[in-house]
TORVO-89627 format. One record per residue (C-alpha): x, y, z; residue in three letters. Coordinates in nm, 2 decimals, decimal comma. Each point is the difference from the previous one (the first is absolute). Last residue first. Layout:
<sites>
      xx      yy      zz   aa
       X       Y       Z  ala
...
</sites>
This chain:
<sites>
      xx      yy      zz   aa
    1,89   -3,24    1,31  unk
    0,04    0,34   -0,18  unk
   -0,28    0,16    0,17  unk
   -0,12    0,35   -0,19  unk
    0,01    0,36    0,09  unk
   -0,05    0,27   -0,25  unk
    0,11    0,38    0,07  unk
   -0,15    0,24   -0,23  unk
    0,08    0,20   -0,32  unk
   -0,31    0,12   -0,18  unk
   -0,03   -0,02   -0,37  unk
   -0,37   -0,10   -0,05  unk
    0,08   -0,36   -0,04  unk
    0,22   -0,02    0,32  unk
    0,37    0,06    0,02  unk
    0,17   -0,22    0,26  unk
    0,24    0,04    0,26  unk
    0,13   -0,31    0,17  unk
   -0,05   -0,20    0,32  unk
    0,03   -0,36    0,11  unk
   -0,10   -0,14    0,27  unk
    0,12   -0,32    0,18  unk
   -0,28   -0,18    0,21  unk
    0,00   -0,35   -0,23  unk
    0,38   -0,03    0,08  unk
   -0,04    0,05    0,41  unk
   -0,25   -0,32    0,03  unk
    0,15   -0,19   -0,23  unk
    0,34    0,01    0,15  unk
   -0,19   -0,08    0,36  unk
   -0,18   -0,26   -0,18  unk
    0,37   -0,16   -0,12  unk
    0,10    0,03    0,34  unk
   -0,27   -0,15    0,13  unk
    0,00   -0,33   -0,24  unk
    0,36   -0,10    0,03  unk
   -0,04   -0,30   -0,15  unk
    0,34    0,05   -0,20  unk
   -0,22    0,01   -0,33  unk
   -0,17    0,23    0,14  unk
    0,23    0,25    0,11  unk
    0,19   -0,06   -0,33  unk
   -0,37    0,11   -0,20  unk
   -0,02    0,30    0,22  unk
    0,34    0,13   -0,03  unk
   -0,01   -0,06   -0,39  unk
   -0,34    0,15    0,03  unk
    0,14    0,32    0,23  unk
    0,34    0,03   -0,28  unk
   -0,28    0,15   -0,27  unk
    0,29   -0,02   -0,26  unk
   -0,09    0,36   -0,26  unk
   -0,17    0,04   -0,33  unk
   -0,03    0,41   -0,01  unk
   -0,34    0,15   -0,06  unk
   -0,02    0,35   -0,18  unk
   -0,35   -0,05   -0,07  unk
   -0,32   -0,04    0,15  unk
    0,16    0,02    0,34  unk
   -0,24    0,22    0,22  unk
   -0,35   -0,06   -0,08  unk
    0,11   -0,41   -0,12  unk
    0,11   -0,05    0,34  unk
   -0,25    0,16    0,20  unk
   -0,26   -0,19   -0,25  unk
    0,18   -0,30    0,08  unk
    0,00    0,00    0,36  unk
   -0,39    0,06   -0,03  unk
    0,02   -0,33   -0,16  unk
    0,22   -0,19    0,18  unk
   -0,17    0,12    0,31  unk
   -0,36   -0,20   -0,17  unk
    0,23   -0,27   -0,06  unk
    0,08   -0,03    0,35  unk
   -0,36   -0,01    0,11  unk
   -0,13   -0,25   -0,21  unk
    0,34   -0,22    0,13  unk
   -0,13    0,03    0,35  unk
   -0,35   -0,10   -0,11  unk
    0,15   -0,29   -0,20  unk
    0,23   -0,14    0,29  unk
    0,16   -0,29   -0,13  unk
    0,36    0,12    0,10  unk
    0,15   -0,14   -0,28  unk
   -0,11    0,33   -0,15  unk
    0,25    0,23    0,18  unk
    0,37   -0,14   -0,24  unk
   -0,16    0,01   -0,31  unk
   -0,26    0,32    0,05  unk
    0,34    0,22    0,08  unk
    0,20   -0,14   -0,26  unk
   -0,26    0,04   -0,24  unk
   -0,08    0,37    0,10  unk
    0,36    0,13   -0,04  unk
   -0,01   -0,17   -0,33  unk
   -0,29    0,18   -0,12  unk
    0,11    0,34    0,16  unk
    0,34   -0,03   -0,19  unk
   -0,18   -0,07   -0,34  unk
   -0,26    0,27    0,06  unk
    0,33    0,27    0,14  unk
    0,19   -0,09   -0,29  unk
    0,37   -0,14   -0,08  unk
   -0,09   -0,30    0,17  unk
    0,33   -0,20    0,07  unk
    0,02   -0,01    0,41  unk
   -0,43   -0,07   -0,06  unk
    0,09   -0,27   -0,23  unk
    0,28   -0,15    0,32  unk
   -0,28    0,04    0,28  unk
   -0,26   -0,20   -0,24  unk
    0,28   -0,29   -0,04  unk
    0,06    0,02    0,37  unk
   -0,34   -0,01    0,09  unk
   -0,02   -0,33   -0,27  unk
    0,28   -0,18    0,23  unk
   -0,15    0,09    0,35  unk
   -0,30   -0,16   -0,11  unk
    0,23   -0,36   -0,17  unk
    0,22   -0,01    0,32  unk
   -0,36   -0,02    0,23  unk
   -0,21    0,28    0,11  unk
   -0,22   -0,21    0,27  unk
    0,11    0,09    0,35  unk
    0,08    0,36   -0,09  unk
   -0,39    0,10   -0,14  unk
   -0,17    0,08    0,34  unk
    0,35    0,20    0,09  unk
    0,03    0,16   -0,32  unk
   -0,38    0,09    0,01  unk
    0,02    0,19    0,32  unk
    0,27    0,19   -0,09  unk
   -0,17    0,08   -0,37  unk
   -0,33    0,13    0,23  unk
    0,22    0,20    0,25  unk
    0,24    0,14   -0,29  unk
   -0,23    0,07   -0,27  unk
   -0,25    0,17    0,26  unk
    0,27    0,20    0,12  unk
    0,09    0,13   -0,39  unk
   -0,34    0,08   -0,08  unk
   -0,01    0,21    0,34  unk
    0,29    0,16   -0,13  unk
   -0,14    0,00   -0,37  unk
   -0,31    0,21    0,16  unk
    0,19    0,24    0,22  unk
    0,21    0,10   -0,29  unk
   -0,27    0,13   -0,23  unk
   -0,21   -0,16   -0,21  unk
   -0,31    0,14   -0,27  unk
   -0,31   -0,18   -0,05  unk
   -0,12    0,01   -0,35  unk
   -0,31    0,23    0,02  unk
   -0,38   -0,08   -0,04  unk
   -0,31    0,21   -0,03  unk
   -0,01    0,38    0,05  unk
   -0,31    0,08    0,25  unk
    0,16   -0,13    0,27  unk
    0,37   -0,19   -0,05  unk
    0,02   -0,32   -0,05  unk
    0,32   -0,18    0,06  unk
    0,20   -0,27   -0,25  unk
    0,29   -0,24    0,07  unk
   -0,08   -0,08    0,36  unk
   -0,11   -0,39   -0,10  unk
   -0,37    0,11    0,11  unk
    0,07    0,35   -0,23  unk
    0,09   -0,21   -0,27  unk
   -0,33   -0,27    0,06  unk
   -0,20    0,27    0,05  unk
    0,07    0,19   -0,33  unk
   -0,05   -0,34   -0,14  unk
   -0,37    0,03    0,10  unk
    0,00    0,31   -0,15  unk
    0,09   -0,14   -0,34  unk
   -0,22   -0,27    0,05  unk
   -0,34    0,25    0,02  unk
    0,16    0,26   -0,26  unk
   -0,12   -0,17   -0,33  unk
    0,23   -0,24   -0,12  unk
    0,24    0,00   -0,39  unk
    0,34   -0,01    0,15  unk
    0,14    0,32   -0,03  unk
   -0,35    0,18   -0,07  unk
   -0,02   -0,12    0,40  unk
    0,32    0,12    0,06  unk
   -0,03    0,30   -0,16  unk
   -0,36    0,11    0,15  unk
    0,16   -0,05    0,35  unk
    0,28    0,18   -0,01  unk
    0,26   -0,09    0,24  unk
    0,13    0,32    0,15  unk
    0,45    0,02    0,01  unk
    0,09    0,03    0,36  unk
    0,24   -0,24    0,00  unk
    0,15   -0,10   -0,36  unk
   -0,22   -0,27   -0,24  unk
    0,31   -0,17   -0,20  unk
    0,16   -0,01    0,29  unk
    0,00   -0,37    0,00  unk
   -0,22   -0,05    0,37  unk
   -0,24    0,21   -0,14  unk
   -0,02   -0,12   -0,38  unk
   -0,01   -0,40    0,15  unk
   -0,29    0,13    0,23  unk
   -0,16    0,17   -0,29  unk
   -0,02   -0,33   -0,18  unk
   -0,08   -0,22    0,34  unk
   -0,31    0,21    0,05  unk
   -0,09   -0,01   -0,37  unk
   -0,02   -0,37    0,04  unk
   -0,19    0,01    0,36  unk
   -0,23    0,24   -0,15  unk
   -0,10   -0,23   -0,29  unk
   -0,05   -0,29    0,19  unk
   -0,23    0,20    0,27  unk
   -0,18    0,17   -0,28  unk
   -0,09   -0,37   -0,14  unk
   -0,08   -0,09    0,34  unk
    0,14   -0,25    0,20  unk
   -0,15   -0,31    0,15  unk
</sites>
């Protein structure tokens, strides 16, 4: 059974997560331990705890001697986010193929068309996720699906790093293709369209809280 720490650290955990993965804690910047526990009222046992959990989930890294960092990114890291996405989403599609029905591919559509419409990077991001997790969860493959949606969220926090404004509603044409290859049956091609779509990586300059211009990269798939 869990602890009352353990409870606790799992909650702030997911809290700071959520901040990470928003932007609203930037790369690099030192998570305080005597805040966060004042934040929510603990003593510093589950606070460190959750400290683990972030730096477990490669949000957070400890550094000797001066506590806990968010984890910063670079372009190596959402390229090897983006060939995970493809191999584990691949593999998915072609688990899932044999059972998305008229009615699946219908609601993926639905999700494709809101993201087309978001006039946000969170909207956009939250309908780009739904039509992913609609048409890879027939698959039935829980671990599998674990997996994805811990890519989805590292995606994410690329995403929301680089294009927290300035977003532009656009037709994403690779779920249209992806949704007519599968509604024609044509499983492979549609996983091949999958595969390139989730790898493309976008880049834009960004000005970070303390003023400094750098390049951000991000997957817009």
């Amino acid at each position: 059974m869990a602890s009352k720490d353990d409870t606790i650290a799992v909650r702030i955990s997911k809290i700071l997560g959520e901040r990470i993965i928003s932007g609203d804690l930037e790369p690099g910047a030192r998570l305080r331990q005597d805040h966060i526990a004042e934040e929510f009222g603990t003593s510093h046992v589950p606070v460190r705890e959750a400290f683990r959990l972030l730096e477990a989930q490669g949000l957070a890294i400890s550094e000797p001697r001066r506590g806990f960092r968010v984890a910063a990114f670079d372009l190596a890291d959402v390229k090897e986010v983006a060939e995970m996405r493809a191999a584990l989403e691949v593999l998915a599609l072609r688990q899932a193929a044999p059972h998305l029905t008229p009615a699946i591919l219908d609601l993926a559509e639905q999700a494709s068309r809101a993201g087309d419409k978001s006039r946000d990077v969170r909207s956009w991001e939250e309908a780009n996720r739904t039509f992913h997790r609609t048409i890879l969860a027939p698959c039935e493959m829980p671990r599998l699906l674990a997996a994805i949606d811990d890519l989805h969220a590292a995606s994410a926090r690329f995403l929301f790093a680089a294009w927290r404004s300035e977003w532009e509603s656009r037709t994403d044409l690779d779920h249209l293709a992806i949704l007519v290859a599968l509604r024609q049956g044509q499983v492979e091609q549609a996983a091949a369209t999958l595969g390139r779509h989730v790898q493309w990586i976008g880049q834009k300059p960004v000005k970070s809280g303390a003023g400094v211009m750098r390049n951000a990269f991000a997957i817009v798939g």
